[in-house]
C-alpha positions in Angstrom: 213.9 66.5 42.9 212.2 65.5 46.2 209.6 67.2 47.8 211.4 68.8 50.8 214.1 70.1 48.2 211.5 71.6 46.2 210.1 73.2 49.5 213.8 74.6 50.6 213.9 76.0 47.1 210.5 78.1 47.4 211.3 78.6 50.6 214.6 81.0 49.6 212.7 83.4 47.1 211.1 86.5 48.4 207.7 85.3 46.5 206.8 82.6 48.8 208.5 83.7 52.4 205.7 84.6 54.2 203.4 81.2 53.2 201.8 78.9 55.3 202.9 75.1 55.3 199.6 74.4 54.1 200.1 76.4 51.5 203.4 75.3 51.1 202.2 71.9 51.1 199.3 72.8 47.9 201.6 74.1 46.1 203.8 71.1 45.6 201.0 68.8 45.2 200.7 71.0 41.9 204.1 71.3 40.8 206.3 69.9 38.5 210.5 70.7 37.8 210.7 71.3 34.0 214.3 70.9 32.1 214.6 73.0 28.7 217.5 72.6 26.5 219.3 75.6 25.4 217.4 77.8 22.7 213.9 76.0 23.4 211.3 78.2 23.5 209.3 78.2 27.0 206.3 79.6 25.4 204.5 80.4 22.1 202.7 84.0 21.3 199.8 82.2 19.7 199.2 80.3 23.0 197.6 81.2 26.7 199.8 79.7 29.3 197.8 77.0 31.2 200.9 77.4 33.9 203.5 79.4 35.9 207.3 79.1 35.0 209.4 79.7 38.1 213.1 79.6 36.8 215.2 77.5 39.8 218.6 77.3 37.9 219.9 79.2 34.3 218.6 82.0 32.2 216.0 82.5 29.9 215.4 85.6 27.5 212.0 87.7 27.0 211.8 88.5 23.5 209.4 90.9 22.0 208.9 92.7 18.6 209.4 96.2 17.6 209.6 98.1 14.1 209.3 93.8 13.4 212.5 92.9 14.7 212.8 90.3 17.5 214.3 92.1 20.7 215.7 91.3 24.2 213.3 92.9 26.7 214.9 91.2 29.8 217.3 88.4 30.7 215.8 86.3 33.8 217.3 84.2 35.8 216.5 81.8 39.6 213.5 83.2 41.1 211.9 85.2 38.2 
């Protein structure tokens, strides 16, 4: 994904509409597009996240216990 592409895609979500090129410009200096396959986890419960997941395309589950039983607690989807 080019950078102007990954700029038009920030651009769209309600997150990042009021930023400044610069900032615009920093934060694709530090970003990366991530593919996961279907069912891979996008993070661990054991682990602090050393980054932000913005989801761009798909859908990915929250799961969280309760009574020890693995639930649904949201579906997400582009721009969560």
């Amino acid at each position: 994904m080019t950078v102007s592409a990954k700029i038009d895609l920030l651009r769209q979500l309600p997150a990042f509409k009021e930023c400044s090129e610069a900032t615009f410009e920093k934060l694709i200096a530090s970003c990366q597009v991530v593919r996961f396959g279907i069912g891979q986890p996008l993070s661990d419960t054991n682990l602090i996240p050393d980054r932000v997941l913005l989801i761009l395309s798909g859908k990915a589950r929250l799961l969280g216990r309760h009574d020890n039983q693995l639930n649904t607690l949201a579906i997400l989807g582009p721009g969560n």
